[in-house]
Every structure is written in C-alpha cells, then in structure tokens.
C-alpha positions as CSV (number, residue, x, y, z in Angstrom):
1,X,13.6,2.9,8.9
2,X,14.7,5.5,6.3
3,X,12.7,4.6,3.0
4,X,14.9,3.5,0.2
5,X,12.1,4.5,-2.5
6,X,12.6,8.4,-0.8
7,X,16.1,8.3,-0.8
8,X,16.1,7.4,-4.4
9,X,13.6,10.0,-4.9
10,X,15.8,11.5,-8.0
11,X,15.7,8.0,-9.4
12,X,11.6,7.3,-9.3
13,X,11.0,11.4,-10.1
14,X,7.3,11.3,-9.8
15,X,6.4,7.9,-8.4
16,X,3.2,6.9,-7.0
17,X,4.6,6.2,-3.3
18,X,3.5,7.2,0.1
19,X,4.2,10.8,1.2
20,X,5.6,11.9,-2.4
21,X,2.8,13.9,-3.2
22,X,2.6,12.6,-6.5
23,X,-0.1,10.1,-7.8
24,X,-2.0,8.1,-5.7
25,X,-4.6,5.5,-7.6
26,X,-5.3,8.1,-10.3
27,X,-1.5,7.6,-11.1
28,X,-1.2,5.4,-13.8
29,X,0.8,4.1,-16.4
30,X,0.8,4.6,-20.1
31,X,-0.8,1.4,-20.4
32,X,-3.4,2.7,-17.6
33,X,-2.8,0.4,-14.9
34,X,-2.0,2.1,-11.1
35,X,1.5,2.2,-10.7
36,X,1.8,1.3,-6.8
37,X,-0.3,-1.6,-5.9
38,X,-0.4,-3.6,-2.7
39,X,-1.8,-6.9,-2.3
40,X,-2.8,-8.6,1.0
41,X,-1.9,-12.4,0.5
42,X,-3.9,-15.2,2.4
43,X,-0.9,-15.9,4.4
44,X,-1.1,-12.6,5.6
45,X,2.2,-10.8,3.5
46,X,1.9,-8.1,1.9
47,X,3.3,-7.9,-2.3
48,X,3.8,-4.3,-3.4
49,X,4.1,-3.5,-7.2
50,X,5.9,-0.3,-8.5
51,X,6.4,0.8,-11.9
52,X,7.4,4.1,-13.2
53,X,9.1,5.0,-16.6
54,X,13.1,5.0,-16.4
55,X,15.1,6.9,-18.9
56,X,18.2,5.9,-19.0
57,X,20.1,9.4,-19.8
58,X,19.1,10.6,-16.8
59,X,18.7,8.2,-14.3
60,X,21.8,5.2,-13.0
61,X,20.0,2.1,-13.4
62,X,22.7,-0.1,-11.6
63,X,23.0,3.2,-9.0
64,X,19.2,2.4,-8.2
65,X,19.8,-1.8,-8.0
66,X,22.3,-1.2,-5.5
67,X,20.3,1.1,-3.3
68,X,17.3,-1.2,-3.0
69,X,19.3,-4.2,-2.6
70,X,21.1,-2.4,0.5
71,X,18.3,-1.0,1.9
72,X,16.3,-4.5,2.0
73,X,19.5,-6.2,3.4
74,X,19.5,-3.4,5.9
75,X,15.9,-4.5,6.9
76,X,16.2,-7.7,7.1
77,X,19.5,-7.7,9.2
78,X,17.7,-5.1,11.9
79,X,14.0,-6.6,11.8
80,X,14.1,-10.0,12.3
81,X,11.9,-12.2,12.2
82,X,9.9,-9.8,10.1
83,X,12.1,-9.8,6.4
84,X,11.2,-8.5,2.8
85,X,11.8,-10.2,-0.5
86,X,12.9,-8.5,-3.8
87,X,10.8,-10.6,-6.5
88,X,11.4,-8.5,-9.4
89,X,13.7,-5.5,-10.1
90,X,13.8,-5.3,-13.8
91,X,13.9,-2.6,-16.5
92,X,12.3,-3.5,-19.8
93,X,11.4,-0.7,-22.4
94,X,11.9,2.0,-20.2
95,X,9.9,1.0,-17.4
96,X,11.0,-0.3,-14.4
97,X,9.0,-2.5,-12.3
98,X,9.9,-3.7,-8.7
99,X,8.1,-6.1,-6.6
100,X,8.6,-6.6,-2.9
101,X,6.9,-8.8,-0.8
102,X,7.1,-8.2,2.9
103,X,6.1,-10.6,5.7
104,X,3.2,-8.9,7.0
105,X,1.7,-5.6,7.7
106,X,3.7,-5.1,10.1
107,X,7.4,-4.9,8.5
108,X,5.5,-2.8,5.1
109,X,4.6,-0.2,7.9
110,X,8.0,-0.1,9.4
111,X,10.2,0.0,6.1
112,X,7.7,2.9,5.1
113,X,8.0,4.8,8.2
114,X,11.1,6.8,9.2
115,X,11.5,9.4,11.8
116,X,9.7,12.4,9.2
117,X,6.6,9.9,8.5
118,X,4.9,7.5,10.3
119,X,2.7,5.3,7.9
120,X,-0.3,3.2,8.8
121,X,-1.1,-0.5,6.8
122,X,-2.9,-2.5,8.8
123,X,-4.1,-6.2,8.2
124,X,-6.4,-8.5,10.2
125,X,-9.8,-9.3,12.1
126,X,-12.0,-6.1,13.3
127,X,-11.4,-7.5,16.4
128,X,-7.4,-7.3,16.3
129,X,-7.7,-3.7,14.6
130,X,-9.8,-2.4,18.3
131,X,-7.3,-4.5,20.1
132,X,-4.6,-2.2,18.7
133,X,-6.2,0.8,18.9
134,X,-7.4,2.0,15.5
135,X,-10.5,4.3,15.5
136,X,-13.4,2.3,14.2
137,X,-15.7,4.8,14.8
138,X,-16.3,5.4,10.7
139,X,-19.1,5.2,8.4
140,X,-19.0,2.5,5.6
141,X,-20.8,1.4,3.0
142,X,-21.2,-2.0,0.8
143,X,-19.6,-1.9,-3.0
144,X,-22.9,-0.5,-4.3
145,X,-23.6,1.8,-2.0
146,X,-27.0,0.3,-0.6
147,X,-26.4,-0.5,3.0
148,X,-24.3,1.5,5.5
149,X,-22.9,0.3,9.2
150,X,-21.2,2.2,11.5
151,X,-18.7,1.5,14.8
152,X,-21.5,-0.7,16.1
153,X,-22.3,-2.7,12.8
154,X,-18.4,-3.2,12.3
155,X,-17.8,-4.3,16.4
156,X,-20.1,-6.9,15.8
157,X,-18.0,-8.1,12.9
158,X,-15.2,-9.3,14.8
159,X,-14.0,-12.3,13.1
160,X,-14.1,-10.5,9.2
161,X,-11.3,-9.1,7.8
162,X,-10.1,-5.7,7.1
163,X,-7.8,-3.4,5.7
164,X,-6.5,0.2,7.2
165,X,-4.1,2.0,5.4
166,X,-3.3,5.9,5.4
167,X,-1.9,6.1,1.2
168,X,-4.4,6.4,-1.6
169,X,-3.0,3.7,-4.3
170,X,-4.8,0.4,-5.4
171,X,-5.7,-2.8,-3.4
172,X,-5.9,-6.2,-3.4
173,X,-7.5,-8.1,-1.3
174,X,-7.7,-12.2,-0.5
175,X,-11.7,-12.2,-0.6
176,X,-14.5,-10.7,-1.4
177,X,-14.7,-6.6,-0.9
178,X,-17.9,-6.3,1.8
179,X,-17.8,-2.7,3.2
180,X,-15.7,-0.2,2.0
181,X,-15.0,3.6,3.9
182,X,-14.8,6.9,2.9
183,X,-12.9,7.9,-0.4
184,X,-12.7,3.9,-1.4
185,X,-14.0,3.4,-4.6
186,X,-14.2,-0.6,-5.6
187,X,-12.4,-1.8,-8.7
188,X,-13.9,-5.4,-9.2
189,X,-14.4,-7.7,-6.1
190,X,-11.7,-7.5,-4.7
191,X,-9.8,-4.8,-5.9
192,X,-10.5,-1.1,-4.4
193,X,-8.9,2.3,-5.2
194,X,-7.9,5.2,-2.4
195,X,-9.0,8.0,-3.4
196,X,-6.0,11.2,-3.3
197,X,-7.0,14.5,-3.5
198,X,-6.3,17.3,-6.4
199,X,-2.4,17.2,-4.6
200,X,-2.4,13.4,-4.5
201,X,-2.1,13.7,-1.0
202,X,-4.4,10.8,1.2
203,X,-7.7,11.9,2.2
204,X,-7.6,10.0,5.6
205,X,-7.2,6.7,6.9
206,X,-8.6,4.3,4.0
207,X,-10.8,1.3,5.3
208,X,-12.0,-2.3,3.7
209,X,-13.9,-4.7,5.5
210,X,-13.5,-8.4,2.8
211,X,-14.3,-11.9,3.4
C-alpha cells in the first residue's frame, strides 16, 4: 500500500512518521508533546495521533484532506475486512492534527508498508508473536531497570501481552508496562518512548511486554 502520509510528504515537511528520517519520540511539539503516537486499544485497534504545524502560505490544506480521504477509501475498498477510520482531520492555529484508528495491527502494518518499506507493528500474546515468527531471542528489562529475562523468561510468558514495532515514536498501551527492550524508555505506566538515533532513524525492532 503506497503511504498517503509519504506521498504528501511536501505537505507534513518534517513529520514524525516511519521511514522519514525525521523525529521519532524526541520529536515534539511546541507544546512538548510527541507528535506521532500510537495507542493499542483493548479491542485490539490500533489509534494513531499526528500533529505537525501547517502554514497555510505554503502548504494546500484542502489538497492534503483530499489525499487522506482517498487513500483511506482506497484501503478500505482493497483490505477488507481489515478498514481504518479518520477520527479527526482538523487544522486549528496552525497545527494540524489527524487521528486514524485502524482495526488491528495488522491493517496499521499494511497501510505503512509499500513496496520501498516493509514496516513491523505487532500486537498480541508472546505466544502469537513465536507463532508468527518474530525473534524473541532479546534481552529485557522491567520499568526500573532491576530484573532482566531473556528468550526463556519471555517463552514462559505466553499468555502476556506485547508490543513489536520497528519506528521509534511514543506508545500506549492497554495495561500496565512489565518488561520493556532495548532503546525503550517508559513514560508513565503505560506509556513508553522508542528511542531514534542522532538521524531519527529506529534503532531496531522496539519491544513491550504489558499486562
């Protein structure tokens, strides 16, 4: 699926998005806050939050609706039963802000992935992540750094849930943060941060383990 936030890439100049180089969680806002975040719902959709500042003299507001509303449509027409939902698309003092929820994991990875980048954001049990494949052989640690596990200590976790995603913005999770991996930092309990490096660029695959 060809990414609509790419193609409009003159329109969010700068954006905190997968792949753009740009941002990551130290990207923020004037008013501080991350401006790409991605919650994990209990129903297992996934809400993604952008905001980036819009000015007007340089930038087609209405060019920018039309894009995203096309490229949703487009989705939606080509992915059933997996669909996304434009909840907000608004401009107000400069600074747009869109919100899309998607219907799981598995549509947010496939509207961010087109035949240049293949993106990773997966949701469910440790046991479901080995199922599909993902590498669990990583080293983790709990919010405050005491206590470590490794591939062993997660296997034996099968039921608990976790996060693997390959972009360093800000999470949200539907529990309590238990185990984070490398280059997570936690932002409250249940809130975490993926760490970009000096380019913004992701540092590897990003893991939370959250009850």
């Amino acid at each position: 699926m060809r990414r609509m936030r790419m193609a409009a890439g003159i329109l969010f100049a700068g954006l905190c998005l997968w792949g753009c180089g740009q941002g990551g969680a130290g990207a923020v806002t004037d008013t501080g806050e991350p401006r790409a975040v991605i919650e994990v719902n209990k129903d297992g959709s996934i809400s993604e939050t952008i905001q980036e500042g819009f000015e007007a003299e340089y930038y087609d507001e209405e060019e920018l609706r039309n894009m995203v509303l096309s490229e949703v449509a487009e989705f939606n027409r080509s992915y059933q039963p997996e669909n996304i939902q434009i909840e907000k698309l608004e401009n107000e003092k400069g600074m747009i802000t869109m919100e899309l929820k998607y219907s799981s994991a598995r549509a947010y990875t496939a509207f961010n992935t087109d035949e240049y980048n293949e993106k990773t954001l997966f949701s469910g049990t440790v046991a479901e992540a080995y199922e599909a494949g993902y590498s669990l052989d990583v080293s983790m640690t709990d919010p405050q750094g005491e206590k470590g596990i490794g591939k062993e200590g997660l296997l034996s976790m099968g039921e608990a849930r976790i996060l693997i995603a390959d972009q360093p913005v800000r999470v949200k999770l539907p529990g309590k943060i238990r185990y984070i991996g490398e280059h997570v930092t936690p932002a409250g309990k249940d809130k975490a941060d993926m760490q970009a490096d000096e380019n913004g660029e992701a540092l590897g695959m990003y893991y939370v383990v959250y009850e």
